[in-house]
C-alpha positions, 0 to 999 in steps of 0.5 A: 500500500502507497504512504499517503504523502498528502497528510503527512508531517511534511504538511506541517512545512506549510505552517511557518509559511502560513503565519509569517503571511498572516503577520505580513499581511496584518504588519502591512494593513496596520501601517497602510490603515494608519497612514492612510489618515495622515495627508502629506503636507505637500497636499499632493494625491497619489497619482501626483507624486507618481506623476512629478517623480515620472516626469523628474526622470524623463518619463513623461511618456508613462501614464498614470492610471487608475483602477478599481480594488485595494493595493492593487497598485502595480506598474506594468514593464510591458505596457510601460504603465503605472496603475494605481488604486482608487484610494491611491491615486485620489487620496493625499495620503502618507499611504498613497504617496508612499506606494504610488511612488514605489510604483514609480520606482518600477518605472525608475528601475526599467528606465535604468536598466536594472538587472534583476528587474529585467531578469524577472520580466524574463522568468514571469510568463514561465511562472505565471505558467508554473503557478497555475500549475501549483494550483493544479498539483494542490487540488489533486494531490489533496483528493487522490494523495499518494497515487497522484504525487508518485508521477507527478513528483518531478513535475511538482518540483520543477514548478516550485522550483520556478516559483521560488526562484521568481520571489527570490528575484522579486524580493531585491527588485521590491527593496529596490523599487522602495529605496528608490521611492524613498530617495526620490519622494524626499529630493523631490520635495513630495514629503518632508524629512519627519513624514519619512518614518511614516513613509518608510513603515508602509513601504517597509511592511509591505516589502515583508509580504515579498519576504512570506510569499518566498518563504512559502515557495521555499516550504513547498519546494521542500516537501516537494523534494522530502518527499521525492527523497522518501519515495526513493528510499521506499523503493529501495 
């Protein structure tokens, strides 16, 4: 009888993953939310300090666009856009102009040529590939257990091992983006020396997110591989 890899101790990988997320995650709507009510003395929305940053590069060709839902704020290297939410791009917030203008620092690091932000614009359509296929390899392998991981083992490898590989590219790529909103936000004037802090501490906790989705790849990369090595040992 085949070991039923699904439930097994190596799920128990999967739980520091799970809480650093969940810290992440509360870490980033804590700073978020509370800055959110803090206006930035210049008294410039979001989609203006991502403006002036852009424009202050030579970037004047990139637009500024809004879209509907909470942080899902991104720039797109494809498009050559930056898209900001609704509460961002209106709001004169510490919040929104701190995530509008790493945003920008997206911009910033394409314009520049930078080397992992070209790297991760190589590998992301094989991980948006290999994530779908994560999505595939969790609902099988929780109903049909071992009798689906024994040959799709090698396969389930692969594709953590893309998606690891991707957030240890984008966590640089993210520190980056933020160090160079930061630099920018106060050259530029857009906030002050004493509202940095508060900048720093959104930008911050939502560079952990990046840090919680890599471990997260990682764990599962490991049990992938644990239990690759366990079925070898078993047909020893």
């Amino acid at each position: 009888m085949l070991p039923n890899y699904w439930w097994s101790p190596w799920e128990l990988l999967a739980i520091p993953g799970i809480l650093v997320g969940l810290w992440a995650q509360f870490k980033l709507q804590a700073a978020y939310s509370k800055y959110l009510q803090v206006v930035a003395r210049s008294g410039l929305t979001g989609a203006d300090a991502a403006r002036e940053i852009l424009d202050r590069a030579g970037l004047k060709n990139v637009p500024v666009e809004e879209i509907p839902g909470q942080l899902t704020d991104h720039y797109d290297p494809m498009k050559k856009a930056l898209f900001l939410s609704s509460e961002n791009f209106h709001g004169r917030s510490l919040s929104a102009v701190g995530v509008a203008a790493h945003e920008a620092g997206h911009a910033l690091q394409q314009q520049a040529s930078y080397a992992l932000f070209k790297l991760r614009m190589i590998i992301a359509p094989a991980t948006q590939i290999a994530s779908y296929g994560a999505v595939f390899i969790t609902m099988f392998g929780f109903f049909l257990g071992a009798a689906f991981f024994h040959p799709m083992i090698n396969i389930a490898i692969g594709i953590f091992s893309v998606i690891t590989f991707f957030q240890l590219v984008t966590l640089p790529v993210e520190y980056d983006a933020s160090r160079r909103a930061k630099q920018q936000l106060v050259q530029l004037g857009i906030v002050q020396m004493d509202e940095s802090p508060a900048i720093n501490k959104v930008l911050d906790a939502a560079a952990l997110t990046y840090v919680a989705a890599l471990l997260a790849a990682f764990l599962q990369l490991l049990k992938f591989i644990m239990i690759a090595n366990s079925m070898r040992d078993n047909r020893r």
